[in-house]
N, C-alpha and C positions, 0 to 999 in steps of 0.2 A: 504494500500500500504506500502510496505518497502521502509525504507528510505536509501538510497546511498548515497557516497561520491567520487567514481570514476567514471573516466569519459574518453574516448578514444578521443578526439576533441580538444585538449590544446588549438590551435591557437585560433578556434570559441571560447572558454571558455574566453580565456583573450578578444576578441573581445566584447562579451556582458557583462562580469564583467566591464570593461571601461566604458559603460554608466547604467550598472542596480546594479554594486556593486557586492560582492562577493557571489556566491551559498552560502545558507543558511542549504538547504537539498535537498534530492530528491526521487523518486522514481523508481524503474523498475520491481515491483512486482504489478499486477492487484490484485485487492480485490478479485479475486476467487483463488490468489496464483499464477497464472499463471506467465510467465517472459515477460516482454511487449518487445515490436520489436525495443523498444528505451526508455530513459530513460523522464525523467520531471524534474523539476529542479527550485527551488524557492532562489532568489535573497535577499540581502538585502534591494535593495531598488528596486524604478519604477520610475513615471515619474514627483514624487513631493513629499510635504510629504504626510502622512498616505497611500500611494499605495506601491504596492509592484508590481513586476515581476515573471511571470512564465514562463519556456519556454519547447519545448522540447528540446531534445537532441539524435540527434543520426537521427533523420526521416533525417536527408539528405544523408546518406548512401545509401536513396533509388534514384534511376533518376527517377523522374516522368513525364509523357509526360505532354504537355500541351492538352489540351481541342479545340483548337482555333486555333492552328498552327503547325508548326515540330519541337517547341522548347521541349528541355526535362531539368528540373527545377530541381532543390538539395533545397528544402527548411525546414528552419526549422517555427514554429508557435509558437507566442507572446502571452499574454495574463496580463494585466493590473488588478489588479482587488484592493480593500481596503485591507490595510495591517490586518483587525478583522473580514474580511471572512474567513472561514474556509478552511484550506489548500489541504483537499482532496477531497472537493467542486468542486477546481477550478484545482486539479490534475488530475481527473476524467475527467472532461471537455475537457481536454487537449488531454490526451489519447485517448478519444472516437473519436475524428476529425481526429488525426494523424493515427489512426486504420482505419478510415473510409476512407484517401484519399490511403492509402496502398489497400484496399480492393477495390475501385474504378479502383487503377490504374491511376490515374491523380493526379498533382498537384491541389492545391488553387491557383484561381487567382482573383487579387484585384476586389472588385463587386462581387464575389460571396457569396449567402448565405446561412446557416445552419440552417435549419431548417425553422419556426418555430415547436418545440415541446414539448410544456410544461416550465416550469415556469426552469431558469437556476440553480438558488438556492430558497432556501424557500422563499417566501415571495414577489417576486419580479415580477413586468409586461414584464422583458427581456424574451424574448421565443427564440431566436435566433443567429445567431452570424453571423455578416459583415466581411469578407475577406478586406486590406486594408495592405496601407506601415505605417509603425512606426512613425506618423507623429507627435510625442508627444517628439520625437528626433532627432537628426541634421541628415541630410542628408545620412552621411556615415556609421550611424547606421542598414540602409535598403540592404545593402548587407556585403559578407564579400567574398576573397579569397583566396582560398588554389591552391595546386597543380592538383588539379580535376575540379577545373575550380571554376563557382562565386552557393554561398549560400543565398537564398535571404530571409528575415525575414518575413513572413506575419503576421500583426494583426491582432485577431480576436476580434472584437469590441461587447457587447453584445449589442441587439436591439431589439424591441417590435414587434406583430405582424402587425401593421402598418407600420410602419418602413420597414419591411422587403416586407410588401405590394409593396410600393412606391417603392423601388428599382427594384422587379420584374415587374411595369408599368410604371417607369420613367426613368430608367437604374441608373446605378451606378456616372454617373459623375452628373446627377441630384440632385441624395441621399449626394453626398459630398460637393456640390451647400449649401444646408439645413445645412448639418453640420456646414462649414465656417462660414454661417452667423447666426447660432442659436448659437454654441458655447456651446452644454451641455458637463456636465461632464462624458464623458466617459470610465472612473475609476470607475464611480456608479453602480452597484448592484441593484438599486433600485431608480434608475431616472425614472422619469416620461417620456412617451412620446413625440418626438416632432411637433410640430405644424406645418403641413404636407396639 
């Protein structure tokens, strides 16, 4: 991917540089050259130390409808990951979701899940990714607004294929039940499963 330094969203820019720190780099070129339909964008920092921030940039140009109702969503999607994963790991990652709810046609809504398919980076039991608000940040972190109306932040939290079991037979406020009270590090790459 090419790396970028411009960027058309000033207001959202200062909004997520506020709690993620300053864009570091970015991308809007796909590894087969292509020009992506928005850009990616990696932060100085995330939501402690050794994490960092990815986001996209630009996916809320699109109105996406909702799945569920007749609301139509502007959002953009998070991504947490160790600041000594590899950045077009977790660029790629990013891409591929924001391509895939463009190609749907619907927004992400919190509860929904990606997959599972196949291991997220090397090495690791995550196969999947959890839809979810920024809950690793204050409140007002989880949306932002412009003159187009509100832009809402979804997390994509990575998760194992139990994990993502349990959510699809216990629903989603179940799955965040689990979370609250296990408390794993979900900055990890390579966290174990939780006990489900």
């Amino acid at each position: 991917m090419t790396r970028v330094s411009d960027h058309d969203a000033p207001g959202l820019v200062e909004h997520l540089e506020r709690a993620l720190g300053p864009i570091r780099t970015g991308w809007a070129v796909a590894p087969d050259g292509a020009k992506t339909p928005f850009q990616i964008v990696r932060f100085a920092g995330g939501s402690g130390a050794g994490s960092v921030a990815y986001s996209t940039l630009g996916l809320s140009r699109r109105v996406l409808p909702s799945p569920t109702s007749d609301l139509r969503i502007r959002q953009e999607l998070l991504m947490l990951a160790p600041d000594a994963l590899e950045p077009d790991d977790v660029a790629s990652l990013l891409l591929q979701v924001g391509e895939m709810a463009i190609r749907m046609g619907r927004a992400l809504l919190r509860g929904d899940v990606i997959g599972p398919a196949g291991a997220l980076v090397p090495g690791s039991d995550l196969t999947a990714l959890y839809v979810t608000m920024p809950t690793y940040f204050p409140d007002e972190f989880a949306t932002y607004s412009d003159d187009d109306g509100t832009i809402v932040i979804a997390w994509l939290v990575p998760i194992t294929d139990s994990e993502a079991d349990y959510v699809s037979n216990h629903g989603w406020d179940a799955f965040e039940d689990r979370l609250s009270e296990q408390d794993p590090d979900l900055v990890d790459f390579h966290r174990t499963a939780m006990t489900l």
